[in-house]
N, C-alpha and C positions, 0 to 999 in steps of 0.2 A: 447721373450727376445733374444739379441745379443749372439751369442756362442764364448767363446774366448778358443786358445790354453793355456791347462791346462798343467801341470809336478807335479808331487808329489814324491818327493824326499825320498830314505826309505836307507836301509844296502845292502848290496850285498848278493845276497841267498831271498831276503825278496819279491823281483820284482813277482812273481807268485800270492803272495796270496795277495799283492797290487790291484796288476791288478784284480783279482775277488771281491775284494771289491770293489772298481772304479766302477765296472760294475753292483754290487747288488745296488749302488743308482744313474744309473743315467748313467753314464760317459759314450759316444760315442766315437768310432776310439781309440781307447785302445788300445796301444801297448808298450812293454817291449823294456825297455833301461838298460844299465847299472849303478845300483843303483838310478835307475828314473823309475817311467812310465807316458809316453805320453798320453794324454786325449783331449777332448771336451766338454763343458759344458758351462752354462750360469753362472749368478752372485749368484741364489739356489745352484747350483751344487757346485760353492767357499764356500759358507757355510756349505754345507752338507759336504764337502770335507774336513776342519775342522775340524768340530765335530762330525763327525761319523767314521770317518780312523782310524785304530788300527794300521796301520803297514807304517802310514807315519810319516816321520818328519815334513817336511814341504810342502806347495800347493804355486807354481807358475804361475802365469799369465803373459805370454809372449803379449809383449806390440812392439817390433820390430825384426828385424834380417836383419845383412845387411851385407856387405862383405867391403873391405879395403884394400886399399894397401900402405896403409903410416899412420903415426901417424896423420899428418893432415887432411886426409880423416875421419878418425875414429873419427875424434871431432867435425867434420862438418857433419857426417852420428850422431852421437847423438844430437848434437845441433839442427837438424831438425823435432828431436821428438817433438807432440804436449806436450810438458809436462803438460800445463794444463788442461789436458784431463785429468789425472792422479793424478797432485797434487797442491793445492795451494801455491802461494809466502808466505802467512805466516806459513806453515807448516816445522819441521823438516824433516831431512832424512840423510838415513847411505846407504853406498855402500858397498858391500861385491863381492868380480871378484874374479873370477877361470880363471888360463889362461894355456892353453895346447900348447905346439909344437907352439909357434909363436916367430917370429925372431925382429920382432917390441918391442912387449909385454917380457921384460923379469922376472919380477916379478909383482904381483898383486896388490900392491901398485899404482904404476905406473899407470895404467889398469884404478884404483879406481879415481883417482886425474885427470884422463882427463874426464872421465864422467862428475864427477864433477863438472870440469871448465866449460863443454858445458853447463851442467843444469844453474848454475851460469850468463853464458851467454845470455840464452837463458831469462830469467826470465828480465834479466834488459834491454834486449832491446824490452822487452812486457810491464813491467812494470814500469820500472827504477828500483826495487828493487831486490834484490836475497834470499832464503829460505836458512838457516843456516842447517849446519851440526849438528845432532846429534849423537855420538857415544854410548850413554848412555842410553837415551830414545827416539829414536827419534818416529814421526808419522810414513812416511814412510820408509820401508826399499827395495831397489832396487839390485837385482841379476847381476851381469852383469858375461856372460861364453865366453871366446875366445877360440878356437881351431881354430891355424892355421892364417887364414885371414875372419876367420866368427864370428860375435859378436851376441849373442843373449841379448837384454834386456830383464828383467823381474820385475815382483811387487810382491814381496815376501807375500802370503797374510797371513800368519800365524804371521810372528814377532819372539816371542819366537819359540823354538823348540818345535814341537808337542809331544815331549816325556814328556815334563811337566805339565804333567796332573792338578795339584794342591790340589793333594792328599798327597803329602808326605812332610812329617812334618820334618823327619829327615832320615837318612842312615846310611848305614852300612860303612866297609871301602871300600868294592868292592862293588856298587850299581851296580846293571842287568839294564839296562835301558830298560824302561816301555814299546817304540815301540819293542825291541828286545825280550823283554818278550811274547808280545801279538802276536809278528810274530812265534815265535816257538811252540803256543799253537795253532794258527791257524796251520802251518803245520802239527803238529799231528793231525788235524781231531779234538780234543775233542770240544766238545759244549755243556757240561751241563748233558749231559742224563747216566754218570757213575763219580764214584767218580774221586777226582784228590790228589796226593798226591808228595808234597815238603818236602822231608827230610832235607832241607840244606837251609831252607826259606831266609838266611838272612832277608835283612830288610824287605820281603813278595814281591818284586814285582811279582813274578810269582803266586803266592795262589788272591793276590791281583785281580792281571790282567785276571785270571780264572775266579773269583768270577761277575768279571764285564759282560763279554763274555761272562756267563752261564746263568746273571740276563736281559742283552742283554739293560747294563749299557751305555750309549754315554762316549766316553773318554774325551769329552771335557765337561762332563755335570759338572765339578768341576771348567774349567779352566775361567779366570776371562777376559782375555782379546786376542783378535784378531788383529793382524794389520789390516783387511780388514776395521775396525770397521770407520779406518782415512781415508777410501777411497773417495773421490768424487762421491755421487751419492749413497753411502753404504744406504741400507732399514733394518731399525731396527726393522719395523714391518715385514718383509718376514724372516728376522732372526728367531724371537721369534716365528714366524710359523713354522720354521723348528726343533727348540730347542720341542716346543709345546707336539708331540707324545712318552707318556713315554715309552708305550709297556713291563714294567716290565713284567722279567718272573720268574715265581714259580721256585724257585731252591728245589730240593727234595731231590740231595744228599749232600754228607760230599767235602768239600776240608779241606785234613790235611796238617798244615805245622806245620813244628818242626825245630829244631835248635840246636848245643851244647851250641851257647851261650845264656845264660840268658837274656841278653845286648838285641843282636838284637831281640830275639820275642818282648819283651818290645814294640821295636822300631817299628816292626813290625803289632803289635797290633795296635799302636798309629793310624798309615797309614792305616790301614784298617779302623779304628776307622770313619776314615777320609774321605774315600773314600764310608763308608755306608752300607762296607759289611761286616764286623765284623761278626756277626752272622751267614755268611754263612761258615766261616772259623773255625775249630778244631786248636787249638794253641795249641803245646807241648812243654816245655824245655827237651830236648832228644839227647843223640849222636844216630846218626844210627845205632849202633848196637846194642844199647836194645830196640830201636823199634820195633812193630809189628802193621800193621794195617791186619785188617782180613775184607779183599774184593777181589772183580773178578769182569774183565774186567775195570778195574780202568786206568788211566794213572799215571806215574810216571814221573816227571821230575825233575832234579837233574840238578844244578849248581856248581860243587863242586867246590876247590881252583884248581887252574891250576900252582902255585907256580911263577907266576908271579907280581901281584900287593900285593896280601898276599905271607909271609913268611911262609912257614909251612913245617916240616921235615916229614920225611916217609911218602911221599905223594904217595909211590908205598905201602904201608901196607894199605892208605885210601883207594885207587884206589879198591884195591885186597880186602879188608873188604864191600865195595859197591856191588861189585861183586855176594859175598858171603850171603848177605842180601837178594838181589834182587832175587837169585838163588832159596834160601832155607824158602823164606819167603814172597813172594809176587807170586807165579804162579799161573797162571790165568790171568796174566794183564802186560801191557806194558809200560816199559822202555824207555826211552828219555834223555840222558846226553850230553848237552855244554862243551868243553873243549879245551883249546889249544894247551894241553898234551897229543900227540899221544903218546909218550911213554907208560904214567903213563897209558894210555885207555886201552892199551894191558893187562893190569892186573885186570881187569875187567872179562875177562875170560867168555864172552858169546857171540853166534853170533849174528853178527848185521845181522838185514832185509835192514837198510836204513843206509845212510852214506850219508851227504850234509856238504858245507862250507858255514860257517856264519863269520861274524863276531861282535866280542866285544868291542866297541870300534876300537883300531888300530889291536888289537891282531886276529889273525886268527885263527879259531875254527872250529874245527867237532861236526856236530849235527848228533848224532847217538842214533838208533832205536833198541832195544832189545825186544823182543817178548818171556814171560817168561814160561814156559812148566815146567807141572809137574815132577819129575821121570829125567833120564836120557833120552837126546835123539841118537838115533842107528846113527850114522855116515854109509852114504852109500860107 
C-alpha cells in the first residue's frame, strides 16, 4: 500500500504522548511539531489513526506543498492539483486556511476563496462542471496552512473534531474536552492496574475517559461517521477490519467520581451510560470535603473552577480545602490538578514533583503532580 505524509493535530503540552501513540499502531518518521505530530503511513494507518488516537483531534493527509510568490502563482500552483485524485465533481467541500507571517495572505478568508476558485477551475475545464461548497455538511473537508511564501494542502480525514467521541449526551457548563482529558490521564502513567479517583467529575469526562483507557475501549468505537469515509478509493471492508479487534480488558478496580452538584452526576451518569462504562465507574453526589475514599497508590485528578468560564467566590478557601483533603485523606496516592489559577494553586499548599503547561481551550493551565505522603515531611 502507498504511504502518504500524515499530521495529527492535538493541544500544546499533548505532542509527547501523541507521538507514542502514532508509534504503538503503526506510524513511521514520527516526529514532534508544535501542537501537531508529523507521521507516515498508508490508507490502514488513516483508519487506525482515527479510531484508536486518544490524544488527537484531528488526522491529515498532505496531498501538496509548494512555495509562491504572488497571489497568482498561489492559484495556478493549486489549480494544478490532480483534484480528481482526491475528489469527485459531484461531491461537496469546505475550506478551512491557517495563514502565518505572509504579506500576500492577510487574513484567512482570502486564503480560503482562492483555493476555491482554482478547485472551481480546475473541475470545469476537466469536466465542464464545478463541486459546490458545503459549509454545513460538506463530503470533503480540505486544510489549506500558509506560513510565509509556503502552502501546504491537506484532506482533513476526520471531519468532525476527534474529541467527539459520541458519547455525550449532554454537559456541564464548563465541559473538559475528551482529547484533553484522555492526554492528561495518559501523562500520568495511569492504565487500569490502581484505582482513579475525580472528586469534581463534572459532566464525567475524566472518570469517563479512564474507564475507556483501562477497558482499552477504541475512542471512536461510538463515533458514527469519518470524513475519510467520502474519500475516493476509501475500503469499507479494510475499515471494519480494523474496527474488528475488541481486546476488551478486565477492569478490576474502582474509578470514583463525585461532584457537589446533583445536576452534573446526573449528567454524568447519562454519558457513561452511553459510552458502556457505567459500571466500571463509583458515582457520588458529594462536596470534597466530606469525601473519603480509602485506597493507595490510586491516582487523583482534579479539574477544579479556575474562576474563569464558572463564577465562583472563595476560590482561595476551595483551593486551600483541596489541599487539605488531599493532605489528610488520601496518602499513599497521587495527585494531578489542571488549572489556570497559578494564584489560587498556591493554596494548595503541597509540593509538586511535576509542573507542565497545557492548555483548556484558549486558557493556559498548569498540570501539576502532587505525590501524597503520610505524616509530615522533614524539609532539608
Amino acid at each position: 500500500m502507498e504511504n502518504f505524509k500524515l499530521a495529527a493535530k492535538t493541544f500544546a503540552g499533548l505532542e509527547p504522548v501523541l507521538a507514542k501513540e502514532i508509534k504503538a499502531i503503526g506510524g513511521i518518521n514520527v516526529q514532534e511539531g508544535r501542537r501537531i505530530v508529523f507521521y507516515e503511513g498508508d490508507y490502514e494507518l488513516v483508519y487506525k489513526s482515527n479510531y484508536f488516537l486518544r490524544s488527537a483531534l484531528r488526522v491529515l493527509r498532505e496531498i501538496a506543498v509548494f512555495q509562491f510568490k504572488d497571489i497568482d502563482q498561489f492559484y495556478l500552483r493549486c489549480k494544478e492539483v490532480n483534484w480528481l485524485k482526491y475528489m469527485a465533481v459531484n461531491q461537496s467541500f469546505m475550506i478551512n486556511s491557517t495563514v502565518s507571517e505572509s504579506k500576500e495572505f492577510r487574513n484567512t478568508m482570502f486564503a480560503s476563496l482562492k483555493v476555491k476558485d482554482a478547485i472551481a477551475d480546475y473541475f470545469r475545464g476537466k469536466t465542464g462542471n464545478r463541486p459546490n461548497v458545503d459549509t454545513a455538511s460538506p463530503d470533503l473537508f480540505i486544510q489549506v496552512h500558509i506560513s510565509r511564501n509556503t502552502c501546504t494542502l491537506s484532506l482533513d480525514s476526520s471531519g468532525e473534531s476527534l474529541h467527539k467521541r459520541g458519547y455525550r449526551a449532554s454537559q456541564g457548563k464548563a465541559p473538559l474536552n475528551e482529547v484533553l482529558a484522555a492526554g492528561m490521564i495518559l501523562i500520568s502513567g495511569w492504565d487500569g492496574s490502581t484505582d482513579f479517583i475525580d472528586p469534581m467529575c463534572g459532566s464525567g469526562t475524566l472518570p469517563i475517559e479512564a474507564a475507556m483507557i483501562a477497558q482499552n475501549i477504541a475512542p471512536g468505537r461510538f463515533r458514527k461517521s469519518y470524513a475519510f469515509e467520502n474519500w475516493p478509493g476509501y475500503n469499507q471492508e479494510l475499515f471494519e477490519k480494523v474496527k474488528a479487534p475488541q481486546n476488551i480488558k478486565v477492569f478490576t478496580k474502582k474509578i470514583y467520581a463525585s461532584d457537589i452538584s446533583r445536576e452534573n452526576i446526573l449528567v454524568a451518569q447519562t454519558n457513561a451510560r452511553r459510552a458502556r462504562v457505567f459500571s466500571s465507574i463509583e458515582f457520588q453526589h458529594s462536596d470534597m470535603k466530606n469525601l473519603a475514599v480509602d485506597t493507595t497508590n490510586a491516582t487523583i485528578m482534579i479539574n477544579p473552577p479556575y474562576g474563569e468560564r464558572l463564577v465562583q467566590e472563595n476560590l482561595n478557601e476551595l483551593y486551600a480545602m483541596i489541599g487539605q483533603q488531599l493532605k489528610y485523606h488520601y496518602a499513599g496516592n497521587t495527585a494531578w490538578i489542571l488549572t489556570s489559577s497559578k494564584e489560587y494553586l498556591k493554596n494548595i499548599g503541597l509540593k509538586p514533583t511535576e509542573k507542565m503547561t497545557l492548555f483548556n481551550g484558549a486558557l493556559e493551565c498548569t498540570f501539576t503532580s502532587y505525590p501524597l505522603f503520610s505524616g509530615k515531611r522533614v524539609n532539608q
